[in-house]
C-alpha positions in Angstrom: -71.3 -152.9 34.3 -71.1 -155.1 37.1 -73.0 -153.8 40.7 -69.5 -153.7 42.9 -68.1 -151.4 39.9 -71.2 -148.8 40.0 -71.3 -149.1 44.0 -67.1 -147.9 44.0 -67.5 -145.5 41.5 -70.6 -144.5 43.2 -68.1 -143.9 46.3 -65.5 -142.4 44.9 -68.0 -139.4 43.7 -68.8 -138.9 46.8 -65.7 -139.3 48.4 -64.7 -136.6 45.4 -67.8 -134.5 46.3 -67.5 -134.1 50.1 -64.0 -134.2 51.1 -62.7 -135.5 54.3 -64.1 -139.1 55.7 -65.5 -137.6 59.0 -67.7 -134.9 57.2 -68.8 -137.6 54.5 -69.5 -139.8 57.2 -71.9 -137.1 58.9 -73.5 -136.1 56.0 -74.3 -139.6 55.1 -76.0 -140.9 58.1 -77.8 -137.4 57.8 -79.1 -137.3 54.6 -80.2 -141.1 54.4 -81.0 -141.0 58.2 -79.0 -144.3 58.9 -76.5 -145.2 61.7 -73.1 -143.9 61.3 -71.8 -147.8 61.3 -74.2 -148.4 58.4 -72.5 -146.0 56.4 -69.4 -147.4 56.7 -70.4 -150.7 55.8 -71.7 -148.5 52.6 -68.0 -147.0 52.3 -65.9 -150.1 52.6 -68.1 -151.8 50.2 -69.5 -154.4 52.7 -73.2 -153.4 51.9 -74.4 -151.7 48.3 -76.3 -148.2 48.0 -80.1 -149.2 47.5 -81.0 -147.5 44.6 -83.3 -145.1 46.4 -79.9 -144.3 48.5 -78.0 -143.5 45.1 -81.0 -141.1 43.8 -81.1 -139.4 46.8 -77.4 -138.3 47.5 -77.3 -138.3 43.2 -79.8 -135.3 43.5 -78.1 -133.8 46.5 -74.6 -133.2 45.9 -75.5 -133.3 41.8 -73.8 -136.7 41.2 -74.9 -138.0 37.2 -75.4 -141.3 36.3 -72.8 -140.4 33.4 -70.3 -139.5 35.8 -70.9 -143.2 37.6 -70.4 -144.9 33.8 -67.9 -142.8 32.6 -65.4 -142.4 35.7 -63.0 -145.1 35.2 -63.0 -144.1 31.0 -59.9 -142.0 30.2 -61.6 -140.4 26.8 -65.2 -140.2 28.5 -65.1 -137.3 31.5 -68.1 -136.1 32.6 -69.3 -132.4 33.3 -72.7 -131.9 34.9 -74.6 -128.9 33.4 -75.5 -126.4 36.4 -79.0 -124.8 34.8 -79.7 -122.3 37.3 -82.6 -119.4 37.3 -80.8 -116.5 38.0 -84.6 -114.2 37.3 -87.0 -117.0 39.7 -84.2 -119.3 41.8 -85.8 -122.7 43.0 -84.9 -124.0 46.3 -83.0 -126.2 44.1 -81.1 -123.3 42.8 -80.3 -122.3 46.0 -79.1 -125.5 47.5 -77.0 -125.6 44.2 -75.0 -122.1 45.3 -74.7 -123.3 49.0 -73.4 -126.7 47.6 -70.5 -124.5 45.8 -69.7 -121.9 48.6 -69.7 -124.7 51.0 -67.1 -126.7 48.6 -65.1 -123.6 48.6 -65.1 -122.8 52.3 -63.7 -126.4 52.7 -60.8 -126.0 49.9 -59.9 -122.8 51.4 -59.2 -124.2 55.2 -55.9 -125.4 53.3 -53.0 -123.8 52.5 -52.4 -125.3 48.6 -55.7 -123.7 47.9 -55.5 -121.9 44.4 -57.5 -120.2 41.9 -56.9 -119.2 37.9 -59.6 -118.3 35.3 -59.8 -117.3 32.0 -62.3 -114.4 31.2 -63.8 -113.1 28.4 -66.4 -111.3 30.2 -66.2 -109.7 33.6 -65.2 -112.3 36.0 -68.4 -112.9 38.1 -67.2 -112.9 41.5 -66.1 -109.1 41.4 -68.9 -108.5 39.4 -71.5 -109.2 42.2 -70.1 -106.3 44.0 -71.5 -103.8 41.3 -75.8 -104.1 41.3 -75.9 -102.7 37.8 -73.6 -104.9 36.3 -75.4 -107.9 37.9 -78.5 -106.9 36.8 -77.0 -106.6 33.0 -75.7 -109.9 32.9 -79.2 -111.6 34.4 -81.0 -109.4 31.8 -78.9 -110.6 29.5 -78.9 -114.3 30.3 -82.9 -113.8 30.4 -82.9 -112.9 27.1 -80.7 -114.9 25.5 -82.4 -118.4 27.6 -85.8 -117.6 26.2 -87.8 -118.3 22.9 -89.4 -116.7 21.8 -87.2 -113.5 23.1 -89.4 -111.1 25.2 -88.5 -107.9 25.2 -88.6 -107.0 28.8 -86.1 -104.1 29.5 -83.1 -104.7 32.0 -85.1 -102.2 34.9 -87.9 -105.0 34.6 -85.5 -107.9 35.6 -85.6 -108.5 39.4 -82.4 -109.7 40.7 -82.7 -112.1 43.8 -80.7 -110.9 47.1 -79.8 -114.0 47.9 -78.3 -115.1 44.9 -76.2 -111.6 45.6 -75.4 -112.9 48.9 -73.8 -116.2 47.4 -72.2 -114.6 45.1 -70.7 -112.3 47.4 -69.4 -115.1 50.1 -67.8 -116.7 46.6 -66.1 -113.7 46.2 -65.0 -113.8 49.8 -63.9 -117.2 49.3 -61.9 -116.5 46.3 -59.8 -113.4 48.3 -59.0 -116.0 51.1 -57.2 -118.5 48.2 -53.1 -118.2 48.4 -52.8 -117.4 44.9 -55.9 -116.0 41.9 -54.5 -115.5 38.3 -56.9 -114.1 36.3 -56.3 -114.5 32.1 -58.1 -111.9 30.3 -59.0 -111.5 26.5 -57.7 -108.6 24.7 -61.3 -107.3 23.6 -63.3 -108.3 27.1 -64.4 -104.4 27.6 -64.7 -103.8 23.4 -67.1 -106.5 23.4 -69.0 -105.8 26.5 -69.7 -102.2 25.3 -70.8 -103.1 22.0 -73.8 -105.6 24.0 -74.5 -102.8 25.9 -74.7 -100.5 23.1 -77.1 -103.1 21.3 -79.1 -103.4 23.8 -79.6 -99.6 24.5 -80.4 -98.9 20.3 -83.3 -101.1 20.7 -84.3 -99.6 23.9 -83.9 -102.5 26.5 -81.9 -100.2 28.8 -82.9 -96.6 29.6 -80.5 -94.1 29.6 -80.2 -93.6 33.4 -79.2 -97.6 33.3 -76.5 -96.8 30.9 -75.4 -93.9 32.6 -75.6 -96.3 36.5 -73.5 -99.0 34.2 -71.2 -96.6 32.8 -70.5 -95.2 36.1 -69.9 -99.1 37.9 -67.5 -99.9 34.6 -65.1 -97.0 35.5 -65.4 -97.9 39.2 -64.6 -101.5 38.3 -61.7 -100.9 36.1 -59.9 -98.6 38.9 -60.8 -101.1 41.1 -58.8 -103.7 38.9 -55.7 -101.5 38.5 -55.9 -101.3 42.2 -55.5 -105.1 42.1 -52.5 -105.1 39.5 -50.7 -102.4 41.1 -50.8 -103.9 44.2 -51.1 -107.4 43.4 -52.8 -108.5 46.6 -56.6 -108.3 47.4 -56.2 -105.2 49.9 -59.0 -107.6 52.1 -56.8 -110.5 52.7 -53.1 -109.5 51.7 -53.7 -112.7 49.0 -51.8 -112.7 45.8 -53.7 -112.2 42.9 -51.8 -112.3 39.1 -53.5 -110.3 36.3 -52.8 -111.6 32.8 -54.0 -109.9 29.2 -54.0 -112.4 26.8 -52.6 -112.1 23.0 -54.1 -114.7 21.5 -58.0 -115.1 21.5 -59.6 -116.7 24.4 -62.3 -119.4 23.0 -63.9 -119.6 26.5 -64.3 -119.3 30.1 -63.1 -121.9 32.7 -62.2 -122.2 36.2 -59.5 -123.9 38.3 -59.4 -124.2 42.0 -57.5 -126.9 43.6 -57.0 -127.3 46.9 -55.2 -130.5 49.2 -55.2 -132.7 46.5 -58.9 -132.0 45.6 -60.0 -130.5 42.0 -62.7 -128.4 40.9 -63.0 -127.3 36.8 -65.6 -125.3 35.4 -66.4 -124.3 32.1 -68.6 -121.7 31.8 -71.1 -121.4 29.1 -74.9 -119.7 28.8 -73.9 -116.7 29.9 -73.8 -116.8 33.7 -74.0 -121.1 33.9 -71.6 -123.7 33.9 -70.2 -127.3 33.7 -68.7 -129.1 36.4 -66.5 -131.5 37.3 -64.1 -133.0 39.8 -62.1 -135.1 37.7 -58.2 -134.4 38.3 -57.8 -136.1 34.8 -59.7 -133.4 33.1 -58.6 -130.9 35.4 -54.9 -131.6 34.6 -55.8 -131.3 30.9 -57.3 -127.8 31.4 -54.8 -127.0 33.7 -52.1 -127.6 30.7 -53.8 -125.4 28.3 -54.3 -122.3 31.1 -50.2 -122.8 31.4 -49.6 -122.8 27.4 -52.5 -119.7 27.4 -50.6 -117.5 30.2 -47.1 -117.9 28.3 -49.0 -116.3 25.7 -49.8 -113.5 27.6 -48.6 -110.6 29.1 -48.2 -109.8 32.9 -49.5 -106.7 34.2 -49.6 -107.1 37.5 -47.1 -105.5 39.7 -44.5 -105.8 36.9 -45.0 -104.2 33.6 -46.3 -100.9 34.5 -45.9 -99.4 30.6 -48.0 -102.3 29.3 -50.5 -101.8 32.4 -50.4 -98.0 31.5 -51.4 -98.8 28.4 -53.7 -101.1 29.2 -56.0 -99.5 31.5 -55.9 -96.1 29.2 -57.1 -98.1 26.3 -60.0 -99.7 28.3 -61.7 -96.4 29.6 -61.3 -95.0 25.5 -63.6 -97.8 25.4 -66.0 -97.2 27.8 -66.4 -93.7 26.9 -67.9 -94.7 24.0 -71.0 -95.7 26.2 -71.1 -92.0 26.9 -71.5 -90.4 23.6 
């Protein structure tokens, strides 16, 4: 691939990274520690990235060389794997969750800026509100990343207050967007007991845990028909749309979209995820989210029987935990 090629592409990324040309201007001469008409010689193309340039923004705002090859390819799109530490965060780890809070405290300054997920866990965000269900899913991404499996119980698993925090000013960011839809598979709470159930059996959470969790489950799910009856966060007055899906759900993924800018995440490991910025694949995800919420049904704000139904069914469920 010719140098000019790698050096656009190597510009667009960024331009795709930090949006707006004043703030990518300022973050350049920053990070590099170059004049400000340096970097625009950089931008228009006049003068190449050196290659130390290119490895240090690359490892900054998590650029890949795959995503430099691959960007002009319309069957090559390229995700970048966010492995974080949730037990021992890095400072790399942590610049990672600024990186996304601060992407999402830009998208939401605009008004287009819009949220759906599919979820076949408990979304995250509202998770981080409830301590013994952020502990659960950090115990369990512990013991799923490491081989051989130790068997350290879930009260042994420290869970870092600042990765809390960020997930708590994502939530916040999340409230603030104009519209959330949430899909949700059918068996998200079935299948969340039956972990927890597993991992009780072979005594990696005490019964006081399972009694803390059981107690945050049935919080969470009022909290959540809160949400559908009202369909608004009660914080911001937002729209949010609640969907339960009939078909199955084969994984997790997030759009946000906001100006003309694209964020899509598939989540995978548990509690990780793949990223991109690419409005090709984003469109492509975005098309099967649409065919997935015709398949589903609405219980927010409309559909009060099959929201009645829905919400008795899930704490038959999570009684279960109590027996």
């Amino acid at each position: 691939m010719k140098k000019e090629i790698l050096n656009k592409n190597f510009t667009s990324a960024l331009q795709k990274k930090v949006p707006g040309r004043s703030q990518l201007t300022n973050m350049l001469a920053e990070t590099l520690n170059i004049e400000k008409e340096a970097v625009y010689r950089r931008l228009r193309g006049e003068v190449a990235f050196t290659f130390t340039e290119v490895a240090t923004l690359a490892q900054h705002l998590c650029i890949s060389l795959d995503e430099l090859i691959g960007i002009q390819s319309e069957k090559k799109k390229p995700f970048i794997l966010q492995l974080s530490n949730f037990r021992n965060p890095s400072p790399e780890d942590y610049i990672m969750y600024e990186n996304y809070v601060h992407v999402l405290e830009i998208f939401q300054r605009d008004p287009s800026f819009a949220i759906a997920e599919t979820w076949t866990t408990l979304p995250f965000p509202i998770c981080y509100k409830y301590p013994l269900l952020t502990q659960f899913y950090i115990f369990k991404w512990y013991y799923q990343d490491h081989n051989p499996m130790p068997a350290l119980p879930m009260e042994e698993i420290h869970v870092d207050k600042e990765i809390v925090l960020y997930g708590r000013e994502s939530l916040d960011m999340f409230m603030k967007a104009g519209e959330t839809l949430y899909i949700f598979s059918q068996d998200l709470f079935e299948n969340l007991v039956k972990d927890l159930i597993f991992f009780s059996d072979i005594r990696l959470i005490s019964k006081e845990s399972m009694q803390g969790i059981t107690k945050e489950l049935e919080e969470f799910l009022d909290y959540l028909e809160e949400l559908t009856i009202r369909g608004t966060y009660e914080e911001t007055g937002n729209k949010i749309g609640i969907y339960i899906s009939e078909v199955e759900i084969d994984t997790n993924y997030s759009l946000i979209e906001s100006g003309g800018n694209y964020l899509a995440m598939l989540r995978t490991l548990v509690m990780t995820s793949a990223a991109t910025t690419d409005d090709i694949s984003y469109q492509h995800m975005k098309n099967w989210f649409t065919a997935l919420k015709r398949l589903s049904t609405h219980i927010s704000v409309s559909g009060e029987k099959e929201r009645i139904q829905y919400f008795k069914a899930q704490r038959e469920i999570i009684k279960k935990l109590k027996q």
